[in-house]
N, CA, C and O atoms as CSV, one atom per row, in Angstrom:
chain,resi,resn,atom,element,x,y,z
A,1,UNK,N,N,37.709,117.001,56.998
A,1,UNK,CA,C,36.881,118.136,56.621
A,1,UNK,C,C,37.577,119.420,57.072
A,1,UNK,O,O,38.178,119.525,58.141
A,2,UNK,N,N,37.434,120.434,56.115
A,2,UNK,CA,C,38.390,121.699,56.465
A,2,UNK,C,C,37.833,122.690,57.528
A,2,UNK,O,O,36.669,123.082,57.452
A,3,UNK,N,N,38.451,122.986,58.259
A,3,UNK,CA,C,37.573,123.822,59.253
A,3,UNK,C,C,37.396,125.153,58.394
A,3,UNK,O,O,38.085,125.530,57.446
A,4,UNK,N,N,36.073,125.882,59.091
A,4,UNK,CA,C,35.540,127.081,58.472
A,4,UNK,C,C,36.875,128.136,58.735
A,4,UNK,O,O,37.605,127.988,59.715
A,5,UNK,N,N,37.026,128.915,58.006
A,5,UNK,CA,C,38.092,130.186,58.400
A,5,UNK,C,C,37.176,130.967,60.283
A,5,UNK,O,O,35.960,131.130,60.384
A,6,UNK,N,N,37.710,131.133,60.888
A,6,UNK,CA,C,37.199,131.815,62.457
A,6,UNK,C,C,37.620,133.579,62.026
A,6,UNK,O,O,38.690,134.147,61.806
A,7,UNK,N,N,36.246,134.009,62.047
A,7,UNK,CA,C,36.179,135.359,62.351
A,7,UNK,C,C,36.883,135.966,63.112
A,7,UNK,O,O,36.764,136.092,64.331
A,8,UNK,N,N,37.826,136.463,62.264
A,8,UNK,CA,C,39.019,137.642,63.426
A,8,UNK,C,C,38.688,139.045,63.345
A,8,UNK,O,O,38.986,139.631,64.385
A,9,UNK,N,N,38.091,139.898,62.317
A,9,UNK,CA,C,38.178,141.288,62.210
A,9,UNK,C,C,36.329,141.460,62.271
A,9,UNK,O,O,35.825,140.565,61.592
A,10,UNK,N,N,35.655,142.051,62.682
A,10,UNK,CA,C,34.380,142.389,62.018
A,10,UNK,C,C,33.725,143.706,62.497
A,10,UNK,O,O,33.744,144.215,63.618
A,11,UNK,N,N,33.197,144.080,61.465
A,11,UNK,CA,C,32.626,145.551,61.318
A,11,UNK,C,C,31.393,145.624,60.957
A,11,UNK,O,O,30.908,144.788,60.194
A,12,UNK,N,N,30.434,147.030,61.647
A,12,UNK,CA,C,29.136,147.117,60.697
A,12,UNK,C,C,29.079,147.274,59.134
A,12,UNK,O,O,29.528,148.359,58.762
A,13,UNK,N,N,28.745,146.656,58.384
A,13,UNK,CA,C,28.013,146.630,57.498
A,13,UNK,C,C,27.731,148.878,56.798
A,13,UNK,O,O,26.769,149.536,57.193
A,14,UNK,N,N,28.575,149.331,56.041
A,14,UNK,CA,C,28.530,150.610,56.219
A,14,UNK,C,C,27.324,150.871,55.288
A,14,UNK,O,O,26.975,152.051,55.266
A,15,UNK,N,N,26.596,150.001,54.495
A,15,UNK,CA,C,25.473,150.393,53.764
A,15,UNK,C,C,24.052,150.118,54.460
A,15,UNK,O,O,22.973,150.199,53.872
A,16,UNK,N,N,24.217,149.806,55.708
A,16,UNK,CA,C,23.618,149.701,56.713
A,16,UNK,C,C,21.800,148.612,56.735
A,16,UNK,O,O,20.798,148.821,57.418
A,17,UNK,N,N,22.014,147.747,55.909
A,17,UNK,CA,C,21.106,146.988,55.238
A,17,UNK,C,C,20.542,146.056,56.820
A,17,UNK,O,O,21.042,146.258,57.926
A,18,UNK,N,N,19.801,145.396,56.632
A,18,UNK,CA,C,19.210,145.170,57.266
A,18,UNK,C,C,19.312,143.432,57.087
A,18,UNK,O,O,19.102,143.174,55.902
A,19,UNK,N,N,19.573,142.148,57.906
A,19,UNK,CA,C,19.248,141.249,58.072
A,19,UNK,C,C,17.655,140.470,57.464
A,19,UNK,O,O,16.668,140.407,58.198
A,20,UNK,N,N,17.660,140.010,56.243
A,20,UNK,CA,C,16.515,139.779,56.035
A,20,UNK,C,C,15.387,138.831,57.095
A,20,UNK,O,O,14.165,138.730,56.992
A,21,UNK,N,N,16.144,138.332,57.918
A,21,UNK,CA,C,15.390,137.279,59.019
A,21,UNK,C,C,15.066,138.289,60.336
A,21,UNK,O,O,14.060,138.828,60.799
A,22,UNK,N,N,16.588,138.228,60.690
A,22,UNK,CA,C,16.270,139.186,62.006
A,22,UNK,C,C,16.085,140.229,62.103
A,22,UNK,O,O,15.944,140.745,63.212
A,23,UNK,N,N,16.005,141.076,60.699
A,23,UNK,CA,C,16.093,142.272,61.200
A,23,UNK,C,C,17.189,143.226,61.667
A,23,UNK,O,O,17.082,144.452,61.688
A,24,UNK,N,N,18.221,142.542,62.025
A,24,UNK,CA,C,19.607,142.986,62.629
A,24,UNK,C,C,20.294,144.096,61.436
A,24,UNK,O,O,19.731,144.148,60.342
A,25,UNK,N,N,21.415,144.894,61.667
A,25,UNK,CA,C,22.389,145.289,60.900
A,25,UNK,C,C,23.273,143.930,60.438
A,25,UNK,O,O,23.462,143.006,61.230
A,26,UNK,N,N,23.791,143.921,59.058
A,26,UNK,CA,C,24.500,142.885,58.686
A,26,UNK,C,C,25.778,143.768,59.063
A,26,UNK,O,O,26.038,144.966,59.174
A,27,UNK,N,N,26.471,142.486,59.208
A,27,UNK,CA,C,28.467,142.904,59.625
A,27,UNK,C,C,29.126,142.466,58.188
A,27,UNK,O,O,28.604,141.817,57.282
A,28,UNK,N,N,29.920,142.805,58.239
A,28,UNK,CA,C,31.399,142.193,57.262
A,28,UNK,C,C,32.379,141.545,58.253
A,28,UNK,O,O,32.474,141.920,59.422
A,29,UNK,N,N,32.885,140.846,57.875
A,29,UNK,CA,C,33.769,140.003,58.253
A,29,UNK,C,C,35.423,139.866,57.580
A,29,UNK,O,O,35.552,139.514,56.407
A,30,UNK,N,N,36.730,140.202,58.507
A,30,UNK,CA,C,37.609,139.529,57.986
A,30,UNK,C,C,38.154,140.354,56.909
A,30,UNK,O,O,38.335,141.557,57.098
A,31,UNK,N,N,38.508,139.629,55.460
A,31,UNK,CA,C,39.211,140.733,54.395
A,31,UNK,C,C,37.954,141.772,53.714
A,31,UNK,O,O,38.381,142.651,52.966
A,32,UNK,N,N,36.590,141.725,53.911
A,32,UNK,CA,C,35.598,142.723,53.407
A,32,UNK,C,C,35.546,143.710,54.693
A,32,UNK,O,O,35.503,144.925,54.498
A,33,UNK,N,N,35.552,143.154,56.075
A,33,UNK,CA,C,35.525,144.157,57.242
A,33,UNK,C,C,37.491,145.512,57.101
A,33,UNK,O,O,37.640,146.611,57.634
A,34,UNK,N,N,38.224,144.960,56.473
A,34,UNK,CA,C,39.242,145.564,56.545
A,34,UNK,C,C,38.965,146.349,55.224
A,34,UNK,O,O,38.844,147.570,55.318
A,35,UNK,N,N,38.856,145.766,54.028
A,35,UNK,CA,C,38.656,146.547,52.982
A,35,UNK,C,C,37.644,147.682,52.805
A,35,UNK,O,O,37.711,148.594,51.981
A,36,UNK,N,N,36.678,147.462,53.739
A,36,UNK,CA,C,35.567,148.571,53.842
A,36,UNK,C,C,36.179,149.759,54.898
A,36,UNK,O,O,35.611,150.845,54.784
A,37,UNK,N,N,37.141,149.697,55.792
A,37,UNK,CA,C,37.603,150.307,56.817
A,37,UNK,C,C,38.677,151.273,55.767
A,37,UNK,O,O,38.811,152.494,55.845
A,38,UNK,N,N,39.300,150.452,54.893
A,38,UNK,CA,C,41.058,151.455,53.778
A,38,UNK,C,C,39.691,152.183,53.217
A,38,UNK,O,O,39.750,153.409,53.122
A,39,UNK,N,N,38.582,151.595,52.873
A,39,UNK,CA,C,37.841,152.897,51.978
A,39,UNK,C,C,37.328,153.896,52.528
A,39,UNK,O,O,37.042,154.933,51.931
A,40,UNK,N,N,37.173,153.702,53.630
A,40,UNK,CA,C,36.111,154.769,54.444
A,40,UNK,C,C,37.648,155.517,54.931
A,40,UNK,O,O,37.763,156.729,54.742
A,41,UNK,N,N,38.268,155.099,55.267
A,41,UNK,CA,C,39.174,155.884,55.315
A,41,UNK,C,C,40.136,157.002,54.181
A,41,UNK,O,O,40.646,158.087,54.465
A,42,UNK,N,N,40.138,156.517,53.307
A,42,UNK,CA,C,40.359,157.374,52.196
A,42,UNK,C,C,39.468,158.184,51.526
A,42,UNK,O,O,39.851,158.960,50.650
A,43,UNK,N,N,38.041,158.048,51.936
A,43,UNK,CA,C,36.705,159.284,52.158
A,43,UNK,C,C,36.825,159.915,52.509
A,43,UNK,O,O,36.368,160.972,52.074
A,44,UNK,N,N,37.792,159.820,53.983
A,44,UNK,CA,C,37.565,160.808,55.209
A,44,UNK,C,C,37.816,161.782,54.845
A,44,UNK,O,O,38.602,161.768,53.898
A,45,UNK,N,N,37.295,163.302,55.380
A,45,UNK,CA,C,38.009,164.226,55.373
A,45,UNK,C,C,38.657,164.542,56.923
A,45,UNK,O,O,37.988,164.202,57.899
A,46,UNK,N,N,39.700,165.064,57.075
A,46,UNK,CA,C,39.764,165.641,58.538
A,46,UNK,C,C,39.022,166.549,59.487
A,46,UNK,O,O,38.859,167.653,58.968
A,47,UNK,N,N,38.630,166.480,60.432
A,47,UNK,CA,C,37.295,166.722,60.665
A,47,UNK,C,C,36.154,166.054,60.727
A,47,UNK,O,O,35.298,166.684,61.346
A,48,UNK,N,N,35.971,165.514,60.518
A,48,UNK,CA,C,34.701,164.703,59.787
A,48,UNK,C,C,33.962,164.113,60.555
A,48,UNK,O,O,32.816,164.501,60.778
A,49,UNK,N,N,34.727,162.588,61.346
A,49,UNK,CA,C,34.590,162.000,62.175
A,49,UNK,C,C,34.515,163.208,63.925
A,49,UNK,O,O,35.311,164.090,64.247
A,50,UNK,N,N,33.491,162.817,64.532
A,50,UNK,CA,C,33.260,163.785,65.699
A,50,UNK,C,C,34.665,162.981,66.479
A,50,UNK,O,O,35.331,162.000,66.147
A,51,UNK,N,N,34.723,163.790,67.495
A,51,UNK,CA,C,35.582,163.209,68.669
A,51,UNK,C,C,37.159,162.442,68.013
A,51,UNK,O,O,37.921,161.797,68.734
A,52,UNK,N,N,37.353,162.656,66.761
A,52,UNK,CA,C,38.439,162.454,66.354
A,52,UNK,C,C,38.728,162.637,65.107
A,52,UNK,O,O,38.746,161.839,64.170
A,53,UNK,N,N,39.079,164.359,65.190
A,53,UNK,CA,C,40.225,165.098,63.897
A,53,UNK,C,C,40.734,164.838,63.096
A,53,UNK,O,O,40.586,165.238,61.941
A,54,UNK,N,N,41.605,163.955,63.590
A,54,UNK,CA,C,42.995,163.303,63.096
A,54,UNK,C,C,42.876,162.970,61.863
A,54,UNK,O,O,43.350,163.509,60.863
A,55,UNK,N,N,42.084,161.861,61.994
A,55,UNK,CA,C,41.267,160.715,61.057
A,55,UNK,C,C,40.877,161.400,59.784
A,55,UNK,O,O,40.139,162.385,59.824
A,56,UNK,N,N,41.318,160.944,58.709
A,56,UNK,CA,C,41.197,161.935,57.771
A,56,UNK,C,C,42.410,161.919,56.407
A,56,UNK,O,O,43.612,161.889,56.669
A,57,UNK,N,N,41.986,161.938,55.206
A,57,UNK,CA,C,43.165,161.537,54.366
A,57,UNK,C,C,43.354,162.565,53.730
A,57,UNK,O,O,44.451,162.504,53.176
A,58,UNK,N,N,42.473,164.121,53.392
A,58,UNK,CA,C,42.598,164.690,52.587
A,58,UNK,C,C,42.718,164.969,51.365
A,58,UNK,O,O,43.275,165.941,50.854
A,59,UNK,N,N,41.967,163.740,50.683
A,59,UNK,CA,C,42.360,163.321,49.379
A,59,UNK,C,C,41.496,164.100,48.457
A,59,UNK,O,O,41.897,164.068,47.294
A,60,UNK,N,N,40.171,164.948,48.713
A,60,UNK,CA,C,39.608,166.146,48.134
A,60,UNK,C,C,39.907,167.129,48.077
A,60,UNK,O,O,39.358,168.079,47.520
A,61,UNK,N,N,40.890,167.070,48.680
A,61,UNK,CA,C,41.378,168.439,48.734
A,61,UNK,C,C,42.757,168.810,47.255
A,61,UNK,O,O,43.411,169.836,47.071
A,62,UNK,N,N,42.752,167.687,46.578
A,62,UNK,CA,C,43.717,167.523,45.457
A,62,UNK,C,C,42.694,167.309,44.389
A,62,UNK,O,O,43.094,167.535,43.247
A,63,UNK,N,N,41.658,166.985,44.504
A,63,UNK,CA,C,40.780,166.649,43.041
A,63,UNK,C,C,40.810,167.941,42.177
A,63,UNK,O,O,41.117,167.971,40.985
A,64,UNK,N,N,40.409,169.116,43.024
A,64,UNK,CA,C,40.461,170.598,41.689
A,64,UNK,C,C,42.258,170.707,41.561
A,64,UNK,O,O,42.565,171.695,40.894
A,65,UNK,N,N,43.088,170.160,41.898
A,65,UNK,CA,C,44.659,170.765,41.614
A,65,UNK,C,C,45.119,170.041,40.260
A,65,UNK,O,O,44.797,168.883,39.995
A,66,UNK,N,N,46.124,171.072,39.208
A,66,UNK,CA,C,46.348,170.040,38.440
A,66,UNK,C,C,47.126,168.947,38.649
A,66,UNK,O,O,48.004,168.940,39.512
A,67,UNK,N,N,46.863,167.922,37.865
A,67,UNK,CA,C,47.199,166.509,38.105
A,67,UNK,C,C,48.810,166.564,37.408
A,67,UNK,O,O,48.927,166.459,36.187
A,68,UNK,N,N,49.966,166.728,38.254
A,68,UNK,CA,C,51.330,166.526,37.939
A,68,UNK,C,C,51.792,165.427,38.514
A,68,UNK,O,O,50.945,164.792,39.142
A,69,UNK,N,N,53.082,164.916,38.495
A,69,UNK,CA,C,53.896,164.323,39.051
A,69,UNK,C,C,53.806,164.710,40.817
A,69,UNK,O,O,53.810,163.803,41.648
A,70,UNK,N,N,53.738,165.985,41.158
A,70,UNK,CA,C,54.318,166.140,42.886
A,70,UNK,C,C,52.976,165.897,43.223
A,70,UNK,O,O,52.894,165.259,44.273
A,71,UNK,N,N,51.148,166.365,42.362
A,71,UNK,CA,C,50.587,165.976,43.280
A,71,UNK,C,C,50.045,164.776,43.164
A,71,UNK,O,O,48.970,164.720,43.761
A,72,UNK,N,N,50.353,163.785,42.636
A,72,UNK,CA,C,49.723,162.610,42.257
A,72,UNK,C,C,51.092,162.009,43.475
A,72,UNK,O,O,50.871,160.853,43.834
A,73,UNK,N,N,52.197,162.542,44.008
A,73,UNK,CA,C,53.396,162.122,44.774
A,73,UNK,C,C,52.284,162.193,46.126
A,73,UNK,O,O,52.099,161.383,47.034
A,74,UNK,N,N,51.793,163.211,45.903
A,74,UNK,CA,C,51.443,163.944,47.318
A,74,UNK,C,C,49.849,163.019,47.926
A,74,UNK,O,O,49.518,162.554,49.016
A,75,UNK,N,N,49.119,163.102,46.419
A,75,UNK,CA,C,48.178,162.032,46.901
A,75,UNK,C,C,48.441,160.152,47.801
A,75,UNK,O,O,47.893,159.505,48.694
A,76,UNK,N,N,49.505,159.997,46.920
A,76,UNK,CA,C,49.722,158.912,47.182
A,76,UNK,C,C,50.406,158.333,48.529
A,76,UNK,O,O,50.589,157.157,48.844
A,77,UNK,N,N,50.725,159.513,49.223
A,77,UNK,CA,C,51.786,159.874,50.246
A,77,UNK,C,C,50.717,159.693,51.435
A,77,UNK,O,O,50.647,158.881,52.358
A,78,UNK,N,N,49.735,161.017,50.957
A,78,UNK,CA,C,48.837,160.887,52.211
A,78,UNK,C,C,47.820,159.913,52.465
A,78,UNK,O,O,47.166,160.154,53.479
A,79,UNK,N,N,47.542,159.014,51.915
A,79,UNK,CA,C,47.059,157.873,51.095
A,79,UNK,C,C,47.905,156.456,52.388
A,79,UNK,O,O,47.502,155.706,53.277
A,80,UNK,N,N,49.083,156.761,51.785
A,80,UNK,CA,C,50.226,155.931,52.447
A,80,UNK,C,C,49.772,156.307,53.906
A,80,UNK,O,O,48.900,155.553,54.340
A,81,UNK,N,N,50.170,157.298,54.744
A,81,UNK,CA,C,50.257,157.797,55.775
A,81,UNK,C,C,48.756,157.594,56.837
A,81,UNK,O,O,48.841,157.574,58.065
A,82,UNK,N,N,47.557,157.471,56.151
A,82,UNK,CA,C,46.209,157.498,56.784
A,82,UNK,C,C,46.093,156.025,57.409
A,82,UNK,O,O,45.836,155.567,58.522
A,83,UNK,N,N,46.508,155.345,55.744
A,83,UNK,CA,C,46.092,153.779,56.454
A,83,UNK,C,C,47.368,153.510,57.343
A,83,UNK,O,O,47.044,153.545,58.530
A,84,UNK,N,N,48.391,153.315,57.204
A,84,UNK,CA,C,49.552,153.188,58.145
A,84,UNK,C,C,49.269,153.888,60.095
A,84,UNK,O,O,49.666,153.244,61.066
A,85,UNK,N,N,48.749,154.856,60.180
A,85,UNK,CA,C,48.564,155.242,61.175
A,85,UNK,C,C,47.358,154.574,62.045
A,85,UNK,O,O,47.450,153.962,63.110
A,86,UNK,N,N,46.015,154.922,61.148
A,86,UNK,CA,C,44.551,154.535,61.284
A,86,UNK,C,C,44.153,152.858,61.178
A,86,UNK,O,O,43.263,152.288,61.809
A,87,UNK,N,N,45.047,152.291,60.234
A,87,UNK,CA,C,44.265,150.622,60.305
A,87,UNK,C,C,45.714,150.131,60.229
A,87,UNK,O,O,46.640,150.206,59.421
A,88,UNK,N,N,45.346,149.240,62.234
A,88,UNK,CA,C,46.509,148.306,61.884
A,88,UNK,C,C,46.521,146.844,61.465
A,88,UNK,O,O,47.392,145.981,61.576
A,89,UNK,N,N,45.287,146.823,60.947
A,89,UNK,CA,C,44.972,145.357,60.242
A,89,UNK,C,C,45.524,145.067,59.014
A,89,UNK,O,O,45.607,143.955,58.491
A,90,UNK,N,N,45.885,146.092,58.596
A,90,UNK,CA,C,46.374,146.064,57.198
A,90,UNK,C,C,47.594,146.526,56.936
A,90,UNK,O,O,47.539,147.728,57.195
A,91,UNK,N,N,48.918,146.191,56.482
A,91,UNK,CA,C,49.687,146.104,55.943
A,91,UNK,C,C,49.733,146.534,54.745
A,91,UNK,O,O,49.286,145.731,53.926
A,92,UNK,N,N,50.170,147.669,54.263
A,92,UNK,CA,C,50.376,148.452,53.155
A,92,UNK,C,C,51.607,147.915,52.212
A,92,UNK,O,O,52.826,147.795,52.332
A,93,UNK,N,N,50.717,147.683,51.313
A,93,UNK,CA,C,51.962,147.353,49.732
A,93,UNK,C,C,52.094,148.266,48.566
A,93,UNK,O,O,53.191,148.593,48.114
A,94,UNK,N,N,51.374,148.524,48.262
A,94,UNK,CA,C,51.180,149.824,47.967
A,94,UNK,C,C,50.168,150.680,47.298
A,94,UNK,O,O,48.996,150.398,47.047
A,95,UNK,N,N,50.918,151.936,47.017
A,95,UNK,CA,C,49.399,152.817,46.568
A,95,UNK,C,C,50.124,153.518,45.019
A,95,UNK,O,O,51.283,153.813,44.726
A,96,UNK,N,N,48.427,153.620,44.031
A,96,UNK,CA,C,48.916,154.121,42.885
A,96,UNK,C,C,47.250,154.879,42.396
A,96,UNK,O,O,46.193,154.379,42.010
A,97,UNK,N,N,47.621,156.037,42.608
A,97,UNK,CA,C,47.015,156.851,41.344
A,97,UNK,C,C,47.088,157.483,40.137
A,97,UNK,O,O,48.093,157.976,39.625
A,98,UNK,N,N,45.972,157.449,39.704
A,98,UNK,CA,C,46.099,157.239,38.141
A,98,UNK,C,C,44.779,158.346,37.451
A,98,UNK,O,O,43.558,158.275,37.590
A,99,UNK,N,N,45.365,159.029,36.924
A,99,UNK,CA,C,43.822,160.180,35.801
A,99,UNK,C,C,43.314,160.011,34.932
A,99,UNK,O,O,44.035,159.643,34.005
A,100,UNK,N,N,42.215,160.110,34.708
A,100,UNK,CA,C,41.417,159.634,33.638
A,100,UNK,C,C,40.850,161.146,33.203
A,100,UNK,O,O,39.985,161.762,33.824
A,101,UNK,N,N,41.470,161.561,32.105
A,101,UNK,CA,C,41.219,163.220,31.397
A,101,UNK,C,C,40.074,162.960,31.479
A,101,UNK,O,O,39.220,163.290,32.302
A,102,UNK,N,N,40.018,161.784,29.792
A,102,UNK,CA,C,38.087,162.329,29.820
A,102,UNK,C,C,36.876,162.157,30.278
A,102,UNK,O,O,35.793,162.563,29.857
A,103,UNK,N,N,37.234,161.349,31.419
A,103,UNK,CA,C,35.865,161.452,32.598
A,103,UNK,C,C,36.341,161.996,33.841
A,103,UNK,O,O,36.046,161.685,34.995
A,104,UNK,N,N,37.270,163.019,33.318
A,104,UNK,CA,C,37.285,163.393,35.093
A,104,UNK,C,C,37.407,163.026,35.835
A,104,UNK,O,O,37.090,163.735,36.790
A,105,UNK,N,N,38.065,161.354,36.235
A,105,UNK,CA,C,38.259,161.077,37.450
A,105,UNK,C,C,39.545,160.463,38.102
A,105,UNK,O,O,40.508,160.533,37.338
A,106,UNK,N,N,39.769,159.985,39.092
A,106,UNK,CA,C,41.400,160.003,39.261
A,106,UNK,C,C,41.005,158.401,39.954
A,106,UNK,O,O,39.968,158.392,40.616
A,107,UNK,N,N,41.790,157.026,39.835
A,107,UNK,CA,C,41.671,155.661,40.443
A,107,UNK,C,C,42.558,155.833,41.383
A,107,UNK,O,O,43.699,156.284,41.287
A,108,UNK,N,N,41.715,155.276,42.733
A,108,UNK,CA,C,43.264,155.063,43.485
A,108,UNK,C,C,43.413,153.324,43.513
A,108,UNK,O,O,42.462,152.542,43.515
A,109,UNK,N,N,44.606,153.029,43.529
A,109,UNK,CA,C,44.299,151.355,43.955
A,109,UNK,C,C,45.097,151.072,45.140
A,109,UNK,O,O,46.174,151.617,44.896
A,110,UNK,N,N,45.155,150.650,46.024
A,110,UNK,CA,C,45.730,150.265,47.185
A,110,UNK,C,C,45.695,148.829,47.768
A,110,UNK,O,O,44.837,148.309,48.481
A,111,UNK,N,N,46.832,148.336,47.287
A,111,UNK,CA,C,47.102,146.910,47.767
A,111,UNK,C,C,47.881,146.606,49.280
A,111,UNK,O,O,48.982,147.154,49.331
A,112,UNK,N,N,47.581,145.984,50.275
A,112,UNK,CA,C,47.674,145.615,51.327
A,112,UNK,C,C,47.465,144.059,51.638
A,112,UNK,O,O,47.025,143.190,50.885
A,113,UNK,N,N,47.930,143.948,53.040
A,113,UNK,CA,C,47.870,142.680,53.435
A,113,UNK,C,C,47.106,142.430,54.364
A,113,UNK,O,O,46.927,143.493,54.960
A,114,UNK,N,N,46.543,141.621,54.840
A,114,UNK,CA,C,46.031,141.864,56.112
A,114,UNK,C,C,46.193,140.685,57.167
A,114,UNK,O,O,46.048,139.493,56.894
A,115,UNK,N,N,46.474,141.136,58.251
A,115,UNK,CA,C,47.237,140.286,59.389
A,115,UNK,C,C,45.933,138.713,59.528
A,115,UNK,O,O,44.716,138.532,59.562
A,116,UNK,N,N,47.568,137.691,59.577
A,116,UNK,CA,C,46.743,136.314,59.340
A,116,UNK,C,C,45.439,136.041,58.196
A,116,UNK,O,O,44.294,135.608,58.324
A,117,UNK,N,N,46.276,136.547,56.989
A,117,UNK,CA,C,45.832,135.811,55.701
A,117,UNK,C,C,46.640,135.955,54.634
A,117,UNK,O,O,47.000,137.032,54.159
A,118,UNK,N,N,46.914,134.930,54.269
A,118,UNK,CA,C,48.279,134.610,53.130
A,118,UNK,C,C,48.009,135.626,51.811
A,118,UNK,O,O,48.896,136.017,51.052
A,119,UNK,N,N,46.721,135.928,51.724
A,119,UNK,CA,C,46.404,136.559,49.994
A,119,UNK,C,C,46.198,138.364,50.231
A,119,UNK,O,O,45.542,139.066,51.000
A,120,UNK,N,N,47.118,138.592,49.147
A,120,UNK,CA,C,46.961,140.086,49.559
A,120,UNK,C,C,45.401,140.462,48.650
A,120,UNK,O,O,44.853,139.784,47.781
A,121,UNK,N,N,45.012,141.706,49.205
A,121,UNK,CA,C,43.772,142.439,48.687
A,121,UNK,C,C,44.407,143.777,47.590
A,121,UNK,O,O,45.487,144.319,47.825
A,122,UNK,N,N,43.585,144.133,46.479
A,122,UNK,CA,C,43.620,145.035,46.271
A,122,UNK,C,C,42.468,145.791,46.168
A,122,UNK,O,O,41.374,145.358,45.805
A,123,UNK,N,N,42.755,147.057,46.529
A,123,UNK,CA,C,41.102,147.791,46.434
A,123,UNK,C,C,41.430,148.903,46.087
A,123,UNK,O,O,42.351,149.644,46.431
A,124,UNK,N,N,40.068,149.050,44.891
A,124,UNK,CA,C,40.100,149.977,43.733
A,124,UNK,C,C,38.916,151.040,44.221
A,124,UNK,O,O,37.698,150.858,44.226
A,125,UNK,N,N,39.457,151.871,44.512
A,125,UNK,CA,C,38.676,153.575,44.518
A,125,UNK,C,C,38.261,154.517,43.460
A,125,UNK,O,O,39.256,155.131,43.075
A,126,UNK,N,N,37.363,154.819,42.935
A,126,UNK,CA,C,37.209,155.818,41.714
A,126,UNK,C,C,36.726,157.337,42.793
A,126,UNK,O,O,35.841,157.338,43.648
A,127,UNK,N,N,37.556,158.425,42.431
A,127,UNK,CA,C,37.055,159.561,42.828
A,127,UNK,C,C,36.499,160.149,41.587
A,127,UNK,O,O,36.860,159.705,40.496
A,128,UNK,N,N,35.797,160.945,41.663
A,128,UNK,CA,C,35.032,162.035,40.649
A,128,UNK,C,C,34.892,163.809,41.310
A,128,UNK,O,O,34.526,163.940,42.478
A,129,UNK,N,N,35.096,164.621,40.764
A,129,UNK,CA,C,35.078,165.721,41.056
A,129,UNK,C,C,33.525,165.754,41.214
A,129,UNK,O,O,33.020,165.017,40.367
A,130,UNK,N,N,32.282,166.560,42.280
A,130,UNK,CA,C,31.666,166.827,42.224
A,130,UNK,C,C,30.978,168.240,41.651
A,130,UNK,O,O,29.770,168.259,41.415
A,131,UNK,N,N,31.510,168.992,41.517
A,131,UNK,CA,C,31.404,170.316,40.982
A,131,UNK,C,C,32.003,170.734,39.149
A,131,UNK,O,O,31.902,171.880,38.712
């Protein structure tokens, strides 16, 4: 009989739902606890987080610029640079954004690895301009 995979990474639950029995906050676990961490991190703005600045990808700050070659370079850069610094669970393979004229919005996708598990993740971001 195969043993269960053993919980190595785990995080709150960021939609903050509630345990239907106990009552508790539900967690994520493992490749959903890491994949929820590259997203919240590519939310961030700098600033944001109290008691630590740093933290922060700046990636709104390119949504009103036009969409060329250097800044779609530049998105992808700082993109690169957030998770590399901020999550060392994950192993960066890479990053690609992409514009979508007629809805206004830009995909990021970011494929990574994550320490002690053979299958890489990819995770797909949609930004939208709010204004």
């Amino acid at each position: 009989m195969p043993q269960p995979k053993e919980e190595i990474f785990s995080d709150i639950d960021m939609s903050f739902t509630a345990h239907p029995i106990t009552g508790f906050l539900t967690k994520k676990t493992n490749r959903q606890a890491v994949r929820q961490s590259v997203k919240s991190l590519i939310l961030t703005e700098a600033y944001e987080r109290p008691f630590q600045p740093l933290i922060g990808c700046g990636i709104r700050n390119y949504l009103f610029e036009p969409f060329t070659s250097l800044t779609k370079k530049l998105m992808e850069d700082s993109i690169e640079e957030t998770i590399n610094n901020f999550e060392p669970r994950a192993d960066l393979i890479a990053v690609q954004v992409e514009e979508y004229q007629e809805t206004h919005t830009l995909a990021v996708s970011v494929a990574f690895m994550i320490q002690n598990d053979p299958d890489p993740v990819i995770l797909d971001v949609i930004l939208e301009r709010v204004r």
